[in-house]
TORKELO-311865 format. One record per atom (N, C-alpha, C): residue in one letter; x, y, z negated. Coordinates in steps of 0.1 Angstrom, whole numbers, plus 5000, padded with zeros to 4 digits. Example, Ala and Ser with C-alpha at 12.3 -4.5 7.8 and 13.67 -1.06 7.14 Angstrom:
2
A513249434922/A512349554922/A513249674922/S512849784929/S513749894929/S512950004921/
# end
This chain:
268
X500849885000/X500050005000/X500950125000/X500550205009/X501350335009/X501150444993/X502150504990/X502350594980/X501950684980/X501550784973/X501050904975/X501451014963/X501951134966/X502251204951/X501151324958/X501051404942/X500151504941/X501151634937/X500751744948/X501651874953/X501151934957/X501352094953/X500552214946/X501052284962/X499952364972/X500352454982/X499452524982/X500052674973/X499052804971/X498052784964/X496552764975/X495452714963/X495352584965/X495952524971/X495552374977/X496252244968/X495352134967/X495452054958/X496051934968/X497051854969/X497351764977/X497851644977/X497251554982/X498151434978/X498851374989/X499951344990/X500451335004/X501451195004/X501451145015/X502250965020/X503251035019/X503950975008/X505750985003/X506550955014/X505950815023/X506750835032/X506550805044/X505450925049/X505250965063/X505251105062/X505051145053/X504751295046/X506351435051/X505851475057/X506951615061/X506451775057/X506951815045/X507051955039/X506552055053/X507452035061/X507452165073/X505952145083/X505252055078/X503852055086/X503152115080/X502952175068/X502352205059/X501752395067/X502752415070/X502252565074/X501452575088/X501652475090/X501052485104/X499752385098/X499552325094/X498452265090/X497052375083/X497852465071/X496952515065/X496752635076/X497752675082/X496652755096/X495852735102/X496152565107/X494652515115/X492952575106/X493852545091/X492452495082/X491652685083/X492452795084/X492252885082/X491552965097/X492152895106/X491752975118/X490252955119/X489352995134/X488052995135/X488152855145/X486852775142/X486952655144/X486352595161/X486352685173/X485752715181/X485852645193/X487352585191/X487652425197/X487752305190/X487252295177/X487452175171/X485652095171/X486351975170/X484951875177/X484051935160/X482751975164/X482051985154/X480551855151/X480751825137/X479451725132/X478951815121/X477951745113/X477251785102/X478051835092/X479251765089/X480051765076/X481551815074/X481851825090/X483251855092/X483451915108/X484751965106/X485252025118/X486451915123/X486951815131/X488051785135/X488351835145/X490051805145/X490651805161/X491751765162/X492551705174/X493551615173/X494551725176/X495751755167/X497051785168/X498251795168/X499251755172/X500351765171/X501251815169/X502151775153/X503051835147/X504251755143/X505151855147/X506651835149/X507651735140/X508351645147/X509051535136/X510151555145/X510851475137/X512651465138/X512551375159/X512751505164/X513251455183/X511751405188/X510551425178/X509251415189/X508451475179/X507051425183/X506051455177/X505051365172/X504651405163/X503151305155/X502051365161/X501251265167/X499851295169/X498951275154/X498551355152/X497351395141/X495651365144/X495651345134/X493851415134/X493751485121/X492951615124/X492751695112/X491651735111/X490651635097/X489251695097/X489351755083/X488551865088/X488351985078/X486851965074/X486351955060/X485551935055/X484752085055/X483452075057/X482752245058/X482752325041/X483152415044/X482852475029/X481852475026/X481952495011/X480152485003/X480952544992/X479652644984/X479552724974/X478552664970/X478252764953/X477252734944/X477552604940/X475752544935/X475552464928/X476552324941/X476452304952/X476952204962/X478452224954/X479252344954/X480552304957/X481152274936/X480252284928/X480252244918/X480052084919/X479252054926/X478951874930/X480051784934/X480651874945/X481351824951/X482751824941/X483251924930/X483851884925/X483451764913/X482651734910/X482351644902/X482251494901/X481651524911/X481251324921/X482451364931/X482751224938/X483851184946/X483151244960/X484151354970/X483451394978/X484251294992/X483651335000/X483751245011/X485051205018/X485851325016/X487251305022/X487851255013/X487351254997/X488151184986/X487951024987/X486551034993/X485850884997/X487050785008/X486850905018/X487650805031/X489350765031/X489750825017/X491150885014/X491150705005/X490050684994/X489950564989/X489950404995/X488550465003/X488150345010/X489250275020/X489950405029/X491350375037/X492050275030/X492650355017/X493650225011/X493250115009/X491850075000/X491349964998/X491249875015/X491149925021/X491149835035/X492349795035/X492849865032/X494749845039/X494949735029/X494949695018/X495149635007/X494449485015/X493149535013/X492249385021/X492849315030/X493749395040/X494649315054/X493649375066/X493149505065/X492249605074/X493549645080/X493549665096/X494249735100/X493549875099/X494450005095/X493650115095/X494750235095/X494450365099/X495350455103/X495850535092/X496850565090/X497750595077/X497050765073/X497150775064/X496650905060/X497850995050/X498351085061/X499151175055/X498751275042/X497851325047/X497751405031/X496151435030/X496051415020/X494151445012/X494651565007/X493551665008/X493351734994/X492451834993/X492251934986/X490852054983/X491352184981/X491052244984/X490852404979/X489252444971/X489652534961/X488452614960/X488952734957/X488352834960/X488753004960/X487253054963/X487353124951/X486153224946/X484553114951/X484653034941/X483652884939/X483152854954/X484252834966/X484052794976/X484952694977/X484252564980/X484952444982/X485052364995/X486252355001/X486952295011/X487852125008/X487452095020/X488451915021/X488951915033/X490051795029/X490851805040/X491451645043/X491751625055/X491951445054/X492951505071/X494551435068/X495151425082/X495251295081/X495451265093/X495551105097/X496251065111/X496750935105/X497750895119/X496950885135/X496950905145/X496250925158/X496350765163/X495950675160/X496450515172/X496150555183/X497650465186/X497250445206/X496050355213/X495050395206/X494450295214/X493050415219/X492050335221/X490750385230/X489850355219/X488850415217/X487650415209/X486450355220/X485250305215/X484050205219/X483950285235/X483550425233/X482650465247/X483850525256/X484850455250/X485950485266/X486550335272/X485850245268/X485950095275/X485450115289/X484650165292/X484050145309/X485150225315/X485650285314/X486850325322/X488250205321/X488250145311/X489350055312/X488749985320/X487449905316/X487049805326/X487449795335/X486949925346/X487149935357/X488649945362/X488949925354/X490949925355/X491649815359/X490449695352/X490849545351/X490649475369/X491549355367/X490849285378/X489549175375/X488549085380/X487249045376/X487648925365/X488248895369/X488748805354/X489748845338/X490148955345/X490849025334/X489849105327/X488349135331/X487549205331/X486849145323/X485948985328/X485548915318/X486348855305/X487948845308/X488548775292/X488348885283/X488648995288/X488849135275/X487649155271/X486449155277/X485049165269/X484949065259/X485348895266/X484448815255/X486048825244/X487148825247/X487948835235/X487448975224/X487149095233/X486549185221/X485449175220/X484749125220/X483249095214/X483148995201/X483948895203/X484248775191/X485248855182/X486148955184/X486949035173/X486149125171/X485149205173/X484049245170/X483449265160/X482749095164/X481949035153/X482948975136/X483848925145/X484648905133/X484748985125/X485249095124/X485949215120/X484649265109/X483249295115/X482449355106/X481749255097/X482249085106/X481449005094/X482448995081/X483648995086/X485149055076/X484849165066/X484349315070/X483749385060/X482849335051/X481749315059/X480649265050/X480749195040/X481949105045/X481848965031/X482749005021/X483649125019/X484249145010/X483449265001/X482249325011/X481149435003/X480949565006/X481849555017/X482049705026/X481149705032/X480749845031/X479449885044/X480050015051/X480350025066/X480750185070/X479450255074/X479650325072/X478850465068/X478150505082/X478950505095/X478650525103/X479050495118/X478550355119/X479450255129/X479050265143/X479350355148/X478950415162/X480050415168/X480250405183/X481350355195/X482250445190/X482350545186/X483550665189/X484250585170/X484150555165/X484350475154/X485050355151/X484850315166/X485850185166/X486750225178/X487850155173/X489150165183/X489250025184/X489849985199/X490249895208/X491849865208/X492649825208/X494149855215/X493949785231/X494049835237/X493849825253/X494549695261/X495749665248/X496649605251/X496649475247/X495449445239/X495049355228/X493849335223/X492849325232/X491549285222/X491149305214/X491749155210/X492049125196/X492049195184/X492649345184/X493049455176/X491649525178/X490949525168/X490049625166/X490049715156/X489949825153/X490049945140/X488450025136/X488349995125/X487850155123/X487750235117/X487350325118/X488150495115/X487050545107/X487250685101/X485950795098/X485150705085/X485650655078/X485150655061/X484750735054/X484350835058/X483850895045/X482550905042/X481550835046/X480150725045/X480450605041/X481250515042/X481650365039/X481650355025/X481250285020/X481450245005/X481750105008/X481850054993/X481349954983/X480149894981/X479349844984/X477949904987/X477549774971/X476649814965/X475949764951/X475249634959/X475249524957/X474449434956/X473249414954/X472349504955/X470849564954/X470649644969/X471449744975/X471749724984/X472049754999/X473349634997/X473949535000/X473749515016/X472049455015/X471649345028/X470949485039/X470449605032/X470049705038/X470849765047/X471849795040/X472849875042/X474149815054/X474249675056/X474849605061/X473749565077/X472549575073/X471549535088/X471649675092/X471949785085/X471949885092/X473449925099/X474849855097/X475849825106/X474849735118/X474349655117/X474349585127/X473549675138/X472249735136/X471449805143/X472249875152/X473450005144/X474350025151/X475050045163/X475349905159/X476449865169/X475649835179/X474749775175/X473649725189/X472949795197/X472849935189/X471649985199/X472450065212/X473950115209/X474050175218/X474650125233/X474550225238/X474550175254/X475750155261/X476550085265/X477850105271/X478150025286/X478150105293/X478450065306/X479649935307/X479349805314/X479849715313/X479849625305/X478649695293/X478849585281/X477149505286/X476749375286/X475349355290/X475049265275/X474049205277/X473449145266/X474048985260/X474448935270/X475448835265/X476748875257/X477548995260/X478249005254/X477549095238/X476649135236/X475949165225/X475949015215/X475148965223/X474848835218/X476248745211/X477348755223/X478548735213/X478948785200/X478948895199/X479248965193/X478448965176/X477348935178/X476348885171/X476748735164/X476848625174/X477448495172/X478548545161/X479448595167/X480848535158/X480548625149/X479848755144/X479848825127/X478748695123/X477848615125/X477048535119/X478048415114/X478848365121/X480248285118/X480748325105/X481248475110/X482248455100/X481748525087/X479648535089/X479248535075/X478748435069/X478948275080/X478748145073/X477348115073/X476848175080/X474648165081/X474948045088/X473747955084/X473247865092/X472447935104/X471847805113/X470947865124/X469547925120/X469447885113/X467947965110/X467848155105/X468748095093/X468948275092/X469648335104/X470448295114/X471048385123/X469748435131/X469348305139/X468048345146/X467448465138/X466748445124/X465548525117/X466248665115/X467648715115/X468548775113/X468548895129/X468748795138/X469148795155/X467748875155/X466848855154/X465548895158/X464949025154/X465449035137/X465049145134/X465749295135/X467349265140/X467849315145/X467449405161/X467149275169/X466649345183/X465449405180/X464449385169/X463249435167/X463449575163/X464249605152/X464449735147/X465449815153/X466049775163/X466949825176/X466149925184/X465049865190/X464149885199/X463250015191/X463249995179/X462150095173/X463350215173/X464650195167/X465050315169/X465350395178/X466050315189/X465650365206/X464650465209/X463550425207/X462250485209/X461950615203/X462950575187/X462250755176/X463450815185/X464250785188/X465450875196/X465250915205/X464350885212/X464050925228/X462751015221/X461950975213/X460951065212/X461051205211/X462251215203/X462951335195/X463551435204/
# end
């Protein structure tokens, strides 16, 4: 498990990888955090964007998500309960520990200034492709190199989240841009963006885990068709040890509540 010490920059609280960690990123970092955010990918809870800072004869690709400020009674919350970048900062290592492949995380940490509260999470960039940039590889392949790489990532797929599941993990938000591919390897699947993923309580558990599966299934990806769903389905039912009956009653209510979501989504 990687190390991490805790170091004081200005207002900022930080805990940073002993040994991936470089002093001289630091100023260029907290400028990103300070500038106006007007090219960084924007969601509900954060600002990212991928950047590159300077190491000994090259460079580190980054990712740097900035957590949205909050005042008042929120950023009083947020210091009290574990907030999300503190979450994905957790859950990271705990994977790594498990035998998760997962991307290194250089420095966590918070600011608050005049009861405005900020987070912060950089992280290693992998060379690989995320879910909704597969149809462009596809089309890269020749027709049999085309069919091995689907059904090899389809069965590492399934493995991988029935792998979560059975140790109690649930991610938070298992959508194509969330999984990484190695292009080079199948086999190698990642996922990223923890800061929804827990532990999830045994009460639950089974909710929270059919809702990875809905997921993964509902969305649309050029090249992927329904057999390879169905794979994918197969080997997480494997390697969560169900007999045939619960896979079927399992299999079913999945495509059922798939379908319904589809639908509030298009309604909307």
């Amino acid at each position: 498990m990687s190390q991490y010490r805790s170091i004081q920059r200005n207002d900022w609280t930080l805990s940073v990888n002993t040994e991936r960690w470089r002093d001289d990123w630091w100023p260029c970092i907290e400028s990103l955090a300070r500038e106006h955010k007007t090219d960084w990918r924007n969601s509900r809870h954060a600002h990212s964007k991928c950047v590159e800072l300077p190491s000994e004869n090259k460079v580190t690709t980054t990712y740097i998500k900035l957590y949205k400020k909050s005042g008042g009674v929120r950023a009083i919350k947020q210091r009290v309960r574990e907030s999300k970048h503190r979450r994905a900062f957790r859950i990271t290592q705990e994977l790594r520990e498990k035998g998760f492949l997962v991307p290194s995380i250089y420095v966590c940490g918070d600011t608050v200034h005049d009861n405005i509260y900020c987070g912060l999470l950089v992280t290693e960039k992998l060379p690989y492709i995320d879910l909704s940039q597969l149809p462009g590889l596809l089309d890269s392949l020749s027709d049999s190199q085309h069919k091995e790489f689907k059904h090899t990532l389809s069965i590492a797929l399934g493995e991988q989240i029935g792998k979560l599941h059975n140790l109690g993990y649930v991610h938070g938000d298992l959508v194509v841009t969330n999984i990484l591919v190695d292009p080079r390897n199948p086999r190698t699947v990642v996922f990223i963006d923890h800061d929804r993923s827990t532990h999830s309580p045994v009460l639950t558990r089974k909710h929270l885990q059919m809702r990875n599966l809905i997921q993964i299934n509902r969305h649309v990806i050029d090249g992927i068709n329904h057999a390879d769903r169905l794979r994918v389905f197969l080997a997480y039912s494997k390697a969560r040890q169900w007999n045939q009956s619960r896979t079927k009653t399992i299999m079913r209510e999945v495509a059922k509540r798939t379908v319904k979501r589809r639908l509030v989504r298009e309604q909307k």
